[in-house]
N, C-alpha and C positions, 0 to 999 in steps of 0.2 A: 429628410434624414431624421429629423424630430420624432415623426412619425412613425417610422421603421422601429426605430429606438423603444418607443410604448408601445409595438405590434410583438415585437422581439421575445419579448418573456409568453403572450399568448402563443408562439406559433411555437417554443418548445415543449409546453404543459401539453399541446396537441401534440403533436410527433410523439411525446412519453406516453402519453393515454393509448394514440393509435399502436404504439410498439407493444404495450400491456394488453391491449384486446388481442395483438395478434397471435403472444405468445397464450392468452389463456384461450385463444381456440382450439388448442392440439392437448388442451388438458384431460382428462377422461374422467370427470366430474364425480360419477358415482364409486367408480375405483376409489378415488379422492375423499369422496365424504365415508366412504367402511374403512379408511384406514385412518381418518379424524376422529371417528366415534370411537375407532377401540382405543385409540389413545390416553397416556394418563395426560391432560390440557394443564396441569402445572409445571410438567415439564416442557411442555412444548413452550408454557409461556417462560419461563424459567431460560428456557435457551434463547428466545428472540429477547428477552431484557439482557442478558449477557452478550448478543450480535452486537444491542445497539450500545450498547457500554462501553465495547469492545472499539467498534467505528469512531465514539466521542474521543476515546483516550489517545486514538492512533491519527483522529485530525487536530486532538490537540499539540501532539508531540508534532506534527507536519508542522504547526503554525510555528510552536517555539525551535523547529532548525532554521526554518523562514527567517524568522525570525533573528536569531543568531548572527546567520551570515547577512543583517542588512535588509534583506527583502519586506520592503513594507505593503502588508497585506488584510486586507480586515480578516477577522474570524470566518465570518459566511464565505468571503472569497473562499479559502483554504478549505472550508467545508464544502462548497461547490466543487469546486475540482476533483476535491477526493472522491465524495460520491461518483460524481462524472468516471473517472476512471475503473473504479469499483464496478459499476455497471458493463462498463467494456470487457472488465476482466472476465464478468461473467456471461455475458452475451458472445464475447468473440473468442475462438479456439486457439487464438494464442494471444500472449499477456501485450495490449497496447494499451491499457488504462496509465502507467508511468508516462506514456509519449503524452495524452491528454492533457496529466497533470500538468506534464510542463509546459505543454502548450497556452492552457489557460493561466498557469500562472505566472509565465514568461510575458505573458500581456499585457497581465497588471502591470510590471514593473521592467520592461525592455530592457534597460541599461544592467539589472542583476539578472539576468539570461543563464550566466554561469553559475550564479550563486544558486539561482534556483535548480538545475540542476543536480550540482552535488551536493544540495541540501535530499535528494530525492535517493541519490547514489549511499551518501550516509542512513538514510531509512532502512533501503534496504539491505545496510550492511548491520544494522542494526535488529532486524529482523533475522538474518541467518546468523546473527548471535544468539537471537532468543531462541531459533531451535534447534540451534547447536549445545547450547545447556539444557532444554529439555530431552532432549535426548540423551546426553549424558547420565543426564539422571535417572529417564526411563532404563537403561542399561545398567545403571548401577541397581536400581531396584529390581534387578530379572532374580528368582529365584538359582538357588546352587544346584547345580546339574549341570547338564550336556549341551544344554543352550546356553545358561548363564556363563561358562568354559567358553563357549566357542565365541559369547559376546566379547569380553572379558580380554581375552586374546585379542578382537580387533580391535578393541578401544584406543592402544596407539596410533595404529594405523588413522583413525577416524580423524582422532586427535591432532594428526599430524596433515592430514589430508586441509582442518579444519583451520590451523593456523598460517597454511597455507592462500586457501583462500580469504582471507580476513587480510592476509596480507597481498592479496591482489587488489582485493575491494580499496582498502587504503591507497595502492598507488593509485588507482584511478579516481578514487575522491578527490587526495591531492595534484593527479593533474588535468582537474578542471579546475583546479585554481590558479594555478604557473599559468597553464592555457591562458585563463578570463586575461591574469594579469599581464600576458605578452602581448596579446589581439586585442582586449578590449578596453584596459585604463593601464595609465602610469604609478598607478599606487603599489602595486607588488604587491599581492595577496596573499599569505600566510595558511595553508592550512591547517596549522597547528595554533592557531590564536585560540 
């Protein structure tokens, strides 16, 4: 088992290398290098330092709901998984990178199973809050005319469509905590703590 254990980290660094050769075999190389060269390369670096800025701040905020609700997890843990999932989002045609998350990080810590959960259910409600306000605001800044009118006009509706789901998201945040605390301890979990 020892053994396994030290093999473990080499046989996924292969599996990731073999899955990266396979995808850059369908790549079209010279296509690829005339649309690199005409490029301005400040922006392009400009974008991939903002990706990864972007990843650090959203597996730091992962660690402190983790975090919150109990779940004791190191940094890299929480950074593992997220990538791990991130990678599924975009390799698979439909979103199973959250099941990932939970999976690896339900194993760290078995007994907060729940908590880990809707700490992942709050992300993402967290999430369709931030682009429910950019939105917002992209709408508000529509110039005056016949689209700004017709935005303008649905903005209730958006609005309402939007506090609606926010208020779904919430019941089922908090009931994977009633849930945890019926099935899985006697402490009565609160999710409003």
């Amino acid at each position: 088992m020892q053994t396994f254990k030290r093999v473990l980290p080499w046989l996924k660094a292969l599996l990731g290398l073999a899955l990266l050769a396979f995808v850059l075999l369908w790549v079209d190389w010279s296509a690829a290098l005339v649309h690199l060269r005409s490029a301005d390369l400040r922006w392009l670096l400009l974008g991939v330092v903002i990706a990864l800025l972007l990843l650090i701040v959203k597996t730091i905020r992962s660690g402190l709901l983790l975090r919150y609700v109990g779940v004791r997890v190191t940094g890299f843990q929480v950074f593992e998984a997220y990538m791990a999932g991130q990678v599924l989002n975009i390799l698979l045609p439909f979103r199973g990178g959250e099941v990932v998350r939970f999976g690896m990080l339900g194993a760290v810590d078995p007994e907060r199973a729940p908590e880990t959960a809707s700490s992942i259910v709050a992300e993402k409600a967290l999430d369709a809050l931030a682009l429910a306000l950019l939105v917002g605001i992209l709408l508000l800044a529509l110039p005056a005319g016949r689209a700004g009118e017709a935005m303008a006009q649905l903005l209730p509706q958006v609005g309402a469509l939007l506090l609606i789901f926010l208020g779904l998201l919430l019941l089922v945040y908090c009931s994977f905590f009633w849930a945890s605390s019926y099935w899985f301890s006697s402490s009565g979990h609160n999710c409003f703590r």
